[in-house]
TIPA-150723 format. One line per field, with one value per residue (C-alpha): residue number from 1; x, y, z. Coordinates in nm, 4 decimals. Example, Ala and Ser with C-alpha at 12.3 -4.5 7.8 and 13.67 -1.06 7.14 Angstrom:
<sites>
i	c(1_2)
px	c(1.2300_1.3670)
py	c(-0.4500_-0.1060)
pz	c(0.7800_0.7140)
</sites>
This chain:
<sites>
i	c(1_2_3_4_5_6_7_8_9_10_11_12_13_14_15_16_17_18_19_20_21_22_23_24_25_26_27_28_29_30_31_32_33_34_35_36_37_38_39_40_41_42_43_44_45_46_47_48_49_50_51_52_53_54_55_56_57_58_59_60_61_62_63_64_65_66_67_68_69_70_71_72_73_74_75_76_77_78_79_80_81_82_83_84_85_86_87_88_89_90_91_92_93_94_95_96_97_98_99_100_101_102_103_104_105_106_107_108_109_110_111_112_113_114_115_116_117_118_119_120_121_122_123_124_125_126_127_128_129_130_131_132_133_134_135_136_137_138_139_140_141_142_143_144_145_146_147_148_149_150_151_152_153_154_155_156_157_158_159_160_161_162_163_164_165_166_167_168_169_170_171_172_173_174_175_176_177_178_179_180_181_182_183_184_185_186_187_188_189_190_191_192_193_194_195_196_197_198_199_200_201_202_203_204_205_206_207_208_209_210_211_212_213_214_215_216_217_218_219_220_221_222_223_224_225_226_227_228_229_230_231_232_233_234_235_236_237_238_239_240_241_242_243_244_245_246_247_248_249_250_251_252_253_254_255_256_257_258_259_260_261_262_263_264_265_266_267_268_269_270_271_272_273_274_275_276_277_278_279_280_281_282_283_284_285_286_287_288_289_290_291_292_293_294_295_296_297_298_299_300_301_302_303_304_305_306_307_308_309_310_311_312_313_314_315_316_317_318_319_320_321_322_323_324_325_326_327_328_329_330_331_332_333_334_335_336_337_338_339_340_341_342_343_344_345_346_347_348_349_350_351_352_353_354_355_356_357_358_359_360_361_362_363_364_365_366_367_368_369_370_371_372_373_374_375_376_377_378_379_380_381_382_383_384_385_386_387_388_389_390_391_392_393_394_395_396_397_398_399_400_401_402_403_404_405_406_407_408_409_410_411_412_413_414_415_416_417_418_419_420_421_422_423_424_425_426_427_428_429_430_431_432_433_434_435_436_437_438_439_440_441_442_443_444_445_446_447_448_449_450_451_452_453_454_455_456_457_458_459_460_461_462_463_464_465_466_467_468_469_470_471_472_473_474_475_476_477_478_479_480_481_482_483_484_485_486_487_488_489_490_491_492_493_494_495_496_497_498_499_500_501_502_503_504_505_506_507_508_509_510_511_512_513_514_515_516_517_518_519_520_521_522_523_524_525_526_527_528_529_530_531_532_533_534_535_536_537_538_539_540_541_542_543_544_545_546_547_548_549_550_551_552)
px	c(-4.2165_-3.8476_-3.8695_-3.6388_-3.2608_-3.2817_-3.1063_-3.2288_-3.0203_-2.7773_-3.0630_-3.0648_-3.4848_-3.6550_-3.9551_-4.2156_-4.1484_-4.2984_-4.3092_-4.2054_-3.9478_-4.2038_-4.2885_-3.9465_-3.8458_-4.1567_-4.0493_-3.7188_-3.8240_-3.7839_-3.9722_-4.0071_-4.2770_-4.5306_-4.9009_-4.9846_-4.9422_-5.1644_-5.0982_-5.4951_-5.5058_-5.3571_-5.0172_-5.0767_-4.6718_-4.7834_-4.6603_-4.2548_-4.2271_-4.0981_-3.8274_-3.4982_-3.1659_-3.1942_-2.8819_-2.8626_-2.5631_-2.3650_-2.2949_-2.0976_-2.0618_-2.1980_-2.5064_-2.3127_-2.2593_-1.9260_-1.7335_-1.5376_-1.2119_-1.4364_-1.5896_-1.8834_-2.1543_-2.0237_-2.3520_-2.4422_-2.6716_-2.9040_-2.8408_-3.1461_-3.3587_-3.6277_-4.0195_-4.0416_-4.3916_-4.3631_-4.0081_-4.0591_-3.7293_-3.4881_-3.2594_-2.9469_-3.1206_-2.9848_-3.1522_-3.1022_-3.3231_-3.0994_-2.8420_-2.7812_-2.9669_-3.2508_-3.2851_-3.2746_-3.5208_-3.7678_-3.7385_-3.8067_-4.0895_-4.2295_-4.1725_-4.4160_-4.6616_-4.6647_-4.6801_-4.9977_-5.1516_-5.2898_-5.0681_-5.4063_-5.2788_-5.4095_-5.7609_-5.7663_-5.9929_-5.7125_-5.4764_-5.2990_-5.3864_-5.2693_-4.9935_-4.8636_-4.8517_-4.6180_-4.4106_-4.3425_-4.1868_-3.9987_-3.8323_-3.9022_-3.7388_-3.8929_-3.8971_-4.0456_-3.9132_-4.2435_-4.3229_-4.5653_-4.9626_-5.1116_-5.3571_-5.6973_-5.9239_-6.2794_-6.3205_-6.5936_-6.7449_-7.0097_-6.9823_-7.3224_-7.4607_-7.1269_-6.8496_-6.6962_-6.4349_-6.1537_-6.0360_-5.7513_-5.5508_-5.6180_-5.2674_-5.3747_-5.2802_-5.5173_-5.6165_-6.0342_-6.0407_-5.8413_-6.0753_-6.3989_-6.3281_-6.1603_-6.2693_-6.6379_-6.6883_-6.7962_-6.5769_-6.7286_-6.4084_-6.1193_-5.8767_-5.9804_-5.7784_-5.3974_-5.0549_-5.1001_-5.4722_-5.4953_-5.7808_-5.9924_-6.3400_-6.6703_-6.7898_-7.0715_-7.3843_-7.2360_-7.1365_-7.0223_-7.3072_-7.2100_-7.2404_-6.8423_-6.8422_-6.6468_-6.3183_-6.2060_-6.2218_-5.9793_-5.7332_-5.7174_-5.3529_-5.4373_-5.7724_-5.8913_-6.1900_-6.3652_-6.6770_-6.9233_-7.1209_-6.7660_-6.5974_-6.5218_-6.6616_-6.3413_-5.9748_-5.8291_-5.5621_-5.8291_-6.0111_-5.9280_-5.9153_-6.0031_-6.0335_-6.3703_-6.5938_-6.8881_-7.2037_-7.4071_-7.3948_-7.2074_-6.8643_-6.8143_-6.5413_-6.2705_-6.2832_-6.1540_-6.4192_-6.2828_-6.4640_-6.3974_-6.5370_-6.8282_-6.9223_-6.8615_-6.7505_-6.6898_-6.6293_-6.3457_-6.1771_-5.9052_-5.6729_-5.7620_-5.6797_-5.8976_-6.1840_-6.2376_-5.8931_-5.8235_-6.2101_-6.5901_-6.9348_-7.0956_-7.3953_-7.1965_-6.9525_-7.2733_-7.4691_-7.2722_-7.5547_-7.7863_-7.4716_-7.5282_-7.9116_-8.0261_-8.2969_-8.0840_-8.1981_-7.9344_-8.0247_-8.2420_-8.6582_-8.9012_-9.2864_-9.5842_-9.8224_-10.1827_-10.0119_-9.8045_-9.5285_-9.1837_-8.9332_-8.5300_-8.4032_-8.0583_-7.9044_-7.8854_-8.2189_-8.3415_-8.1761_-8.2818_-8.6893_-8.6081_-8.4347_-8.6762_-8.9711_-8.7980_-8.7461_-9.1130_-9.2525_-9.0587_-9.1030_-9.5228_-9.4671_-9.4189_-9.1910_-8.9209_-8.8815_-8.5450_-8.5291_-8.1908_-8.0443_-7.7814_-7.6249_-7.5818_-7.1924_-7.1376_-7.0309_-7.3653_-7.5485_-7.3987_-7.4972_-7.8877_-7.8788_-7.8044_-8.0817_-8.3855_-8.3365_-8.4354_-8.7383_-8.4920_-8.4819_-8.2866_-8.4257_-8.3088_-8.2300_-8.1522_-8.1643_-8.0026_-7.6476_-7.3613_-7.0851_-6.8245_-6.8268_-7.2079_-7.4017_-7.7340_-7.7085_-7.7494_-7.6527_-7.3216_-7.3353_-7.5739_-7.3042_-7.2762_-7.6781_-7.6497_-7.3246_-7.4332_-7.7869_-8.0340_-8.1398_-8.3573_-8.2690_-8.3800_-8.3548_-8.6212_-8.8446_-8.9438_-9.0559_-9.4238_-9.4078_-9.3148_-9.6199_-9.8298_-9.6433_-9.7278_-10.0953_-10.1545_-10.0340_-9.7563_-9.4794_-9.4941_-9.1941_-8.9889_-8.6559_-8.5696_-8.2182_-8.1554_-8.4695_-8.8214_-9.0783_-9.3782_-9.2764_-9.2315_-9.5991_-9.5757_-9.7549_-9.8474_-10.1831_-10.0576_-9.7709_-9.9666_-10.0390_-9.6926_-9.5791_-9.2881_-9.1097_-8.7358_-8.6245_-8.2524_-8.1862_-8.0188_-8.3559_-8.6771_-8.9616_-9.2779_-9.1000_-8.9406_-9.2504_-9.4579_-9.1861_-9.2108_-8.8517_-8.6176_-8.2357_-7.9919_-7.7503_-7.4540_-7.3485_-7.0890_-6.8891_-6.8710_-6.7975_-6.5472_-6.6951_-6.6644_-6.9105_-6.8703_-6.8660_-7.0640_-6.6994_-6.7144_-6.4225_-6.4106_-6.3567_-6.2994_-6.3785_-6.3018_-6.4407_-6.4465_-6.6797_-6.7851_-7.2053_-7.4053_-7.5747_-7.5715_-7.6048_-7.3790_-7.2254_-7.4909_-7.2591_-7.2373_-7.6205_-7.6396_-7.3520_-7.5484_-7.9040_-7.7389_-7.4938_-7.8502_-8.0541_-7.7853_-7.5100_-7.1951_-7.1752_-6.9279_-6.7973_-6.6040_-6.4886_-6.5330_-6.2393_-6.3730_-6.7074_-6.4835_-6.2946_-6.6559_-6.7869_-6.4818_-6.5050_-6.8439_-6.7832_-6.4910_-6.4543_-6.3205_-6.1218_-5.7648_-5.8776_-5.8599_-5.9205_-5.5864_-5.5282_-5.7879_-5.6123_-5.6697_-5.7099_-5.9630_-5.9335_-6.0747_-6.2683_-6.2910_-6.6200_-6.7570_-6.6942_-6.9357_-7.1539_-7.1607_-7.1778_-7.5230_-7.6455_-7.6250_-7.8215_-8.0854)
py	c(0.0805_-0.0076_-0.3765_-0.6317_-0.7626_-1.1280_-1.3994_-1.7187_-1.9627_-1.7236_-1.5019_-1.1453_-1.0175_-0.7295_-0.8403_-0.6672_-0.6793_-0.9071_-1.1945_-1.5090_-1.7373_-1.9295_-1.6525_-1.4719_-1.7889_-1.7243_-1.3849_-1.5188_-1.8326_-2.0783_-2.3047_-2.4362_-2.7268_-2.7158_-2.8593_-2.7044_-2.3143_-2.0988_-1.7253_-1.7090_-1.8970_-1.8643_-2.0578_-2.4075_-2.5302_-2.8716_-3.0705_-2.9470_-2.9853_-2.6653_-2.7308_-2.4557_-2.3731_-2.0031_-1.7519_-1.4199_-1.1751_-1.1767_-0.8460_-0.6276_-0.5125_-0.1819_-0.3424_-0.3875_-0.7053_-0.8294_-0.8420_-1.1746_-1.2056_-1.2331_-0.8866_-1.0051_-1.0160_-1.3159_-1.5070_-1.7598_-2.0217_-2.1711_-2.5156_-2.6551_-2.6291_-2.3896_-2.4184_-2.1409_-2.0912_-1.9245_-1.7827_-1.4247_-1.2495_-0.9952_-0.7831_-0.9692_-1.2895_-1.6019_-1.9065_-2.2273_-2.4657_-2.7296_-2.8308_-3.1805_-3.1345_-3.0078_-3.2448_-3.5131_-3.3402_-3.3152_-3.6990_-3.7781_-3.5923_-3.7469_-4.0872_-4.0311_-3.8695_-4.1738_-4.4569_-4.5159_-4.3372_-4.5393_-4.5702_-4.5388_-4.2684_-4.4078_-4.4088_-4.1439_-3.8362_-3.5707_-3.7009_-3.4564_-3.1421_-3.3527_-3.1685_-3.4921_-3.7277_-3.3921_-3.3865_-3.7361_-3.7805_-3.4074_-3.4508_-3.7930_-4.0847_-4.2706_-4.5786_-4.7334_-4.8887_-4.9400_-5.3411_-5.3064_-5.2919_-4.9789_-4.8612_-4.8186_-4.5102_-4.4685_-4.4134_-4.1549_-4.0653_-3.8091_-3.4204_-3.3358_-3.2822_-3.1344_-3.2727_-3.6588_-3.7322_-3.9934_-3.9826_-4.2357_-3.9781_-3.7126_-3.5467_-3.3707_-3.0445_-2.8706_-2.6293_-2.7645_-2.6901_-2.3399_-2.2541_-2.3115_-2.1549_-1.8497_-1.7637_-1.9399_-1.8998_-2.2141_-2.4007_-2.7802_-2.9267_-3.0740_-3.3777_-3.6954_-3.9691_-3.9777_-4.0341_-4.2749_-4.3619_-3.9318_-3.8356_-3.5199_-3.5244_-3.2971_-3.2557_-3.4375_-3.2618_-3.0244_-3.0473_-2.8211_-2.6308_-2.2486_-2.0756_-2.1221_-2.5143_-2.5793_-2.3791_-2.6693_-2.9252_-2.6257_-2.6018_-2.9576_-3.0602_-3.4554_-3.6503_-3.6160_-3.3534_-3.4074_-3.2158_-3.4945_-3.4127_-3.3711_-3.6952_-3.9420_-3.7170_-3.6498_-3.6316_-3.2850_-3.3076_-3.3806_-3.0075_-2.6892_-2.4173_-2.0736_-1.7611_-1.6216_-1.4417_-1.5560_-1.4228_-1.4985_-1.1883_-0.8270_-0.9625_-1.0651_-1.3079_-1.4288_-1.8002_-2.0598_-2.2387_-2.6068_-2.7687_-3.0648_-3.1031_-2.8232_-2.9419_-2.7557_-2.9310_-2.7589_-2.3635_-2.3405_-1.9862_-1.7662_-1.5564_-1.1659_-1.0023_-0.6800_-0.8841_-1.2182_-1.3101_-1.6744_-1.7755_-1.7926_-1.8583_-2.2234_-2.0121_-1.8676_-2.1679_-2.4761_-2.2384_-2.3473_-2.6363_-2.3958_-2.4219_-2.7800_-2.8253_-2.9777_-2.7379_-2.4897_-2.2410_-2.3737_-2.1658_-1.8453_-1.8842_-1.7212_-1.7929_-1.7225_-1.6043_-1.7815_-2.0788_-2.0309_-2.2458_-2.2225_-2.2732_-2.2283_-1.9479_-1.8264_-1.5828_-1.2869_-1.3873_-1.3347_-0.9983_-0.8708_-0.9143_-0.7725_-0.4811_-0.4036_-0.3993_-0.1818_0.0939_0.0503_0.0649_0.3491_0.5438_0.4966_0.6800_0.3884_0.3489_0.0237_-0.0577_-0.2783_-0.4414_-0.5954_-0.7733_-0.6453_-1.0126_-0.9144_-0.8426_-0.4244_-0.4255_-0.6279_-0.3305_-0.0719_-0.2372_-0.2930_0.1044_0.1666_-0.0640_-0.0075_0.3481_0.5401_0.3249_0.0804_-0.0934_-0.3856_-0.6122_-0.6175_-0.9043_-0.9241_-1.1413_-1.2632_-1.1282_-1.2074_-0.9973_-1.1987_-1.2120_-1.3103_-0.9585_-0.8892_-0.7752_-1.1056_-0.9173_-0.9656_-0.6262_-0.3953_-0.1110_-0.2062_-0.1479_0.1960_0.2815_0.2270_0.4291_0.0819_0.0598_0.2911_0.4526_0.2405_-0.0919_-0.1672_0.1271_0.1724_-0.1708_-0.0550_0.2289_0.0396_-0.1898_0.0801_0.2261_-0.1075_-0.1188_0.2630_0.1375_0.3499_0.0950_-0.1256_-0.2922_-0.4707_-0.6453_-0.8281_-0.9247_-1.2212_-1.1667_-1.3297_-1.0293_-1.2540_-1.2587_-0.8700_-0.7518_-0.8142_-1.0893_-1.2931_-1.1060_-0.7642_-0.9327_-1.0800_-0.6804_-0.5664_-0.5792_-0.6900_-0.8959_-1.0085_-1.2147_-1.3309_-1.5857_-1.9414_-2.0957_-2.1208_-1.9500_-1.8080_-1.4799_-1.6908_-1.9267_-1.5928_-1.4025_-1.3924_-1.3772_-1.5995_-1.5219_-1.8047_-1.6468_-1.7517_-1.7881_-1.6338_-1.9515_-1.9222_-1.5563_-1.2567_-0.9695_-0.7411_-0.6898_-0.4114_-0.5033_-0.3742_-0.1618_-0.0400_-0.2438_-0.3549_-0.7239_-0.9564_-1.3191_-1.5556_-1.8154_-2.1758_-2.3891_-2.2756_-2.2365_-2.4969_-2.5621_-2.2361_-1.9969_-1.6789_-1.4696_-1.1901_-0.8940_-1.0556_-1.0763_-0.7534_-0.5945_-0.7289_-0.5889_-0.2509_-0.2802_-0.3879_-0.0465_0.1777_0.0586_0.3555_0.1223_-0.1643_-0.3887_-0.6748_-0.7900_-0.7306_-0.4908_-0.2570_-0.2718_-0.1859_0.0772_0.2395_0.2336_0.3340_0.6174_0.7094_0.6986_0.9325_0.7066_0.3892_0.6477_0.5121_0.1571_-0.1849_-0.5087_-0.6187_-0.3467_-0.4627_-0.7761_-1.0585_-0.8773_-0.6030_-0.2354_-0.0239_0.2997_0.6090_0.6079_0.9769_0.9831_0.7166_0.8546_1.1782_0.9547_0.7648_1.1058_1.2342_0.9547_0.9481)
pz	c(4.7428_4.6183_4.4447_4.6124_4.4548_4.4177_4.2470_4.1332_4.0187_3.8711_3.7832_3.9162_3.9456_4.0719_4.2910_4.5179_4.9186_5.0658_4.7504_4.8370_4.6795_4.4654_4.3247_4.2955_4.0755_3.8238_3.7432_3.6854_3.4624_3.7353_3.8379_4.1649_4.1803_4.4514_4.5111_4.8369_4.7659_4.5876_4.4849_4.6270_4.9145_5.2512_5.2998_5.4232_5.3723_5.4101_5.1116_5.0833_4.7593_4.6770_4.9026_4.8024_4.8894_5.0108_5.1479_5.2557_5.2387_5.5314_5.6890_5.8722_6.1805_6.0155_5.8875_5.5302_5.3258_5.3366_5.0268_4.9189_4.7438_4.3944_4.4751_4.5506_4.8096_5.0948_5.0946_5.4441_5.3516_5.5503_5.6793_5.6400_5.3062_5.3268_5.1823_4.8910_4.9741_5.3346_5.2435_5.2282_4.9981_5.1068_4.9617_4.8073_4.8799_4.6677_4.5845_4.4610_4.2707_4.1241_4.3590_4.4939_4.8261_4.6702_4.3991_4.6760_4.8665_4.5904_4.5159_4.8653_4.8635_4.5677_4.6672_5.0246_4.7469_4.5797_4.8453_4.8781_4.5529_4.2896_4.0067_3.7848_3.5633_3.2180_3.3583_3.6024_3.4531_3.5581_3.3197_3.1246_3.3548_3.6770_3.8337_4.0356_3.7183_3.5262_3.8571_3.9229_3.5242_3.6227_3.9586_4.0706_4.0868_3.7772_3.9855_4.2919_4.5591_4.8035_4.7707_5.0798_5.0405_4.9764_5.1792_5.0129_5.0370_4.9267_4.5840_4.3848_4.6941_4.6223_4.7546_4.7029_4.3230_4.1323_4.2826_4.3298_4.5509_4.5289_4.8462_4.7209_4.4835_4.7392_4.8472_5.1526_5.0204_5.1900_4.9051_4.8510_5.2578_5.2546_4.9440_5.1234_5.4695_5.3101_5.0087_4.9873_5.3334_5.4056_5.6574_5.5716_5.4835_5.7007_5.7666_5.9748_6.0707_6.1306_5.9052_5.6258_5.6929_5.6844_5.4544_5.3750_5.4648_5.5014_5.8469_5.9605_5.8194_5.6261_5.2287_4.9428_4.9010_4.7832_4.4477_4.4236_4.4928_4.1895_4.1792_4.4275_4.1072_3.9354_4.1742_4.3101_4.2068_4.1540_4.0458_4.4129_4.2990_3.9638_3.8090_3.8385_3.4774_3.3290_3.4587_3.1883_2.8990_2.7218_2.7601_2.8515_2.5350_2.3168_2.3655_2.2124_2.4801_2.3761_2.6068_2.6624_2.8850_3.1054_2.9445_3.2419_3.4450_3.4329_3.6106_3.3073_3.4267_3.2153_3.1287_2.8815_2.7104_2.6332_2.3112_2.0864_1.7042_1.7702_2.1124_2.4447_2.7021_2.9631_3.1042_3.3381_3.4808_3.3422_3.5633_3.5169_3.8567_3.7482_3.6902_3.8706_4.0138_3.9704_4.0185_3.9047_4.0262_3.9665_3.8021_3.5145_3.4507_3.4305_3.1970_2.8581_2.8037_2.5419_2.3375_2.2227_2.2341_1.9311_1.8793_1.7484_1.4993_1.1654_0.8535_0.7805_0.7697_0.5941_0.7404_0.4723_0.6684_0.5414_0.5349_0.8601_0.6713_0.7025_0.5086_0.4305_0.2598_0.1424_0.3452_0.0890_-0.0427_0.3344_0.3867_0.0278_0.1118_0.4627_0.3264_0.0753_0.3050_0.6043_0.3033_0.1926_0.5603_0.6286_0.2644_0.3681_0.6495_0.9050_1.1703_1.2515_1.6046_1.7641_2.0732_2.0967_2.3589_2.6357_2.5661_2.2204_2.1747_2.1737_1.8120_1.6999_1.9011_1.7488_1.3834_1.5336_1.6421_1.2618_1.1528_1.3854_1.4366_1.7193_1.8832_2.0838_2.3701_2.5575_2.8404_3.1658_3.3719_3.7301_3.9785_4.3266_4.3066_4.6083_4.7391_4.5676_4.1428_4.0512_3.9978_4.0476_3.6529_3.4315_3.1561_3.0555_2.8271_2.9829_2.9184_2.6006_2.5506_2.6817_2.4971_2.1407_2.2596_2.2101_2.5485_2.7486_3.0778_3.2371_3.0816_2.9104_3.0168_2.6317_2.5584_2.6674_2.4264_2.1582_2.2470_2.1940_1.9091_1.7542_1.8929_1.7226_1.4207_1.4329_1.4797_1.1606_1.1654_1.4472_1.4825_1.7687_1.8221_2.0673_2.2872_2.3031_2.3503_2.3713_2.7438_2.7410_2.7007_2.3289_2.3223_1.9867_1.8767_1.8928_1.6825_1.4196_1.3777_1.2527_0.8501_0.9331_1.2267_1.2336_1.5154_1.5019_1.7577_1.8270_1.9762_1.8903_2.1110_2.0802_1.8902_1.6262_1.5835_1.4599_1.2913_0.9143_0.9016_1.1546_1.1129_1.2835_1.5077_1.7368_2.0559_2.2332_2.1715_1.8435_1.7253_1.8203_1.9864_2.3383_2.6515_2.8756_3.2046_3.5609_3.6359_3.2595_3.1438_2.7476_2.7305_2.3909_2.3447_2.0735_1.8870_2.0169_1.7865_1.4476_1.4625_1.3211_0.9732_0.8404_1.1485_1.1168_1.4349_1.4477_1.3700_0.9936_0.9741_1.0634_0.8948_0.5615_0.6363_0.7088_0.3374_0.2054_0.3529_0.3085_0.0126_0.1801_0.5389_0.4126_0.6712_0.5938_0.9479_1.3262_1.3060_1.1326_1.2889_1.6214_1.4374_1.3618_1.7203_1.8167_1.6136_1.7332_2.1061_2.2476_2.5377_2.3065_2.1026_2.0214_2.1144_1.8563_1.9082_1.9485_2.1888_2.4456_2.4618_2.6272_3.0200_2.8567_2.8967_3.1682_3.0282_3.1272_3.3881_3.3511_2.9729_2.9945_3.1385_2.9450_2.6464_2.7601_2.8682_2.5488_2.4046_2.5849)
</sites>
């Protein structure tokens, strides 16, 4: 469809039919403050505060606009502002952000915001990502002049486990109660009481109590809706947020992981349209927690096995003795066997398909998915597995075989990237029988406590890498936290135990790891790093397809 003429503030834009003013002013650089309206969520037009000046050409008897002296379009403005939110554009339309009357307007507006809110700003927990504290310093007044008593509200009221309510700081947007009905389908919020004594509520009986509870803390404008087990943990302007994708399932939605001197505080969404929209599920954003537990696995282990001792070893010290008995295994006749995880990153399976050869597996997951963004797949790389030719079709179809490869004596060897096979039918005797078992991990389990050697490994907060998603689109994440002790991102580990076994495959960095998968699989042909970006790539479903076919 033809885009739509308009001008904002002097600003001539092109913008789809059917966009409203708010948005109209984005595309031109404008913006037009609001708290009610969200690009998601039905239009409420409740709080006017994006209250605008708009006009439309006037025209003709023969349907034209009339031309002025200055040769321009004669433009009729309304008399009355109008709410940018529920103001659909037209052609020629022209609109006005900064005039007198509007300015006025907004002030007004702010000052019945703040009448009865607390002015509790230096210890409210949405300072510095509240949206009513930014707009009061941009377009208010700056000073008050309400000397009646406020009316007081109930304060940290509890919304079931995740959420507290302030019912004090609440605005009455409306956007918690348009969230639940419409998007979360679950219509247990709604207004009680009238004018100034107007608060929101849950109906009697009923509470938050969906997989999606907690995109109502994200887009709640004020401190009225705060993550219970994040209230009060740190400031907002204190953490470092870096974009990321949840690991937790194959949606693979795009987040921003928020961490402060190597802690994780919190997982919160990131806007990809293609992927997740503006949301994600309360399964995939609480599941960051692994990320901080002390147990973590910090430097490399070696385990003597009469002794069953442990103890430290230096990281090319580790990969040397590995190296050197895969080749010996293998020159005796012997066979090396991988199972490697479908949460592993796609570059870090590609390196374990090198390593472990063709006996390979991954381990599927799945469990109760929804019709909305959690999938039934908990893998976040599943795709990823198949691409690079380590896992089976199905999932984890060979892990039996390799059980009895291992029982036979036939399988000597076995690396085991990010999974614990103990709970896979591989249980600790019939490991006790192998020459050689690798487990690289971040926790310790019943894998790791028999290995002879355990390799520290990171988590997806704290390396580079990609996932392939359910819909087969390429996704990067970054770095938040740097791992602890002396743990390394697993592609590195890796990357060294395949220079060690094979001296020609040199790779310095996570580029050029991508560059060589790249080069190995026609569907990612053409495609870097940088050139996913930051919204992902979508690939090319049958040459997929053809791909895992021919590795199988």
């Amino acid at each position: 469809m033809p885009l739509v003429n308009v001008i904002v503030d002097e600003i001539p834009v092109q913008v789809p039919p059917g966009s409203n003013v708010i948005e109209a002013a984005k595309k031109a650089g404008v913006e037009i403050p609001h708290y009610c309206y969200h690009p998601r969520l039905p239009i409420a037009g409740n709080c006017r505060m994006c209250l605008v000046e708009v006009g439309t050409p006037k025209m003709t008897p023969e349907k034209k606009p009339e031309i002025g002296p200055d040769g321009k379009p004669v433009i009729m403005f309304q008399p009355k502002l109008a709410i940018g939110c529920n103001q659909p554009v037209s052609e020629g339309m022209v609109v006005r952000t900064k005039t007198p009357k509007v300015i006025k307007a907004r002030q007004g507006v702010m000052e019945f915001l703040l009448i009865n809110h607390p002015l509790d700003c230096p210890i409210c927990d949405q300072a510095g990502e509240c949206r009513l504290q930014e707009f009061a310093v941009d377009y208010g007044k700056g000073f008050s002049r309400f000397i009646e008593k406020k009316n007081h509200k109930p304060k940290a009221v509890a919304l079931g486990t995740k959420i507290t309510l302030d019912v004090e700081r609440c605005i009455l947007c409306s956007r918690c109660e348009r969230f639940m009905r419409e998007v979360a389908k679950s219509d247990c919020l709604g207004f009680m009481k009238r004018g100034s004594l107007n608060e929101i509520s849950v109906y009697p009986g009923e509470w938050p109590d969906t997989n999606y509870d907690l995109n109502i803390v994200d887009i709640c404008p004020v401190g009225a809706l705060t993550q219970t087990d994040f209230r009060f943990k740190q400031r907002t302007w204190f953490l470092k947020e870096t974009k990321s994708i949840c690991p937790n399932c194959a949606t693979g939605c795009n987040t921003v992981v928020w961490a402060r001197e190597g802690i994780v505080y919190r997982q919160t969404p990131r806007d990809n349209d293609a992927v997740n929209g503006a949301w994600m599920c309360d399964y995939g954003r609480e599941r960051f927690k692994f990320i901080n537990d002390p147990k973590r696995l910090t430097s490399p282990q070696r385990r003597d096995r009469a002794s069953g001792a442990t103890t430290d070893i230096g990281w090319n010290d580790a990969v040397a003795a590995i190296a050197e008995k895969i080749s010996a295994i293998r020159n005796s006749g012997g066979e090396i066997a991988g199972i490697g995880s479908a949460r592993a990153t796609t570059e870090e399976l590609f390196l374990f398909k090198q390593i472990a050869g063709e006996t390979t597996d991954s381990v599927a997951r799945s469990g109760e998915g929804d019709s909305f963004l959690l999938n039934k797949d908990l893998n976040p790389n599943s795709n990823g597995a198949s691409l690079t030719g380590v896992a089976a079709e199905p999932l984890g179809s060979n892990i039996a075989k390799i059980a009895d490869g291992i029982r036979a004596g036939k399988i000597r060897g076995l690396i085991v990237l990010g999974e614990n096979v103990a709970k896979l039918g591989i249980g600790e005797e019939l490991l006790k029988q192998l020459e050689l078992l690798v487990a690289i991990d971040i926790l310790p389990n019943e894998t790791t406590a028999v290995a002879d050697f355990v390799l520290s490994g990171a988590t997806f907060a704290e390396k580079h890498g990609t996932f392939v998603n359910a819909k087969l689109r390429i996704q990067r994440f970054n770095p938040a936290i740097p791992s602890p002790g002396n743990a390394r991102p697993e592609w590195q580990i890796l990357a060294l135990l395949l220079r060690a076994l094979d001296p020609t495959k040199v790779f310095q960095s996570l580029e050029e790891v991508f560059a060589a998968l790249a080069a190995s699989q026609p569907a990612l042909a053409g495609l870097t790093l940088s050139k996913i970006g930051d919204a992902g790539v979508q690939l090319d479903a049958a040459q997929i397809r053809k791909e895992v076919a021919a590795t199988i």
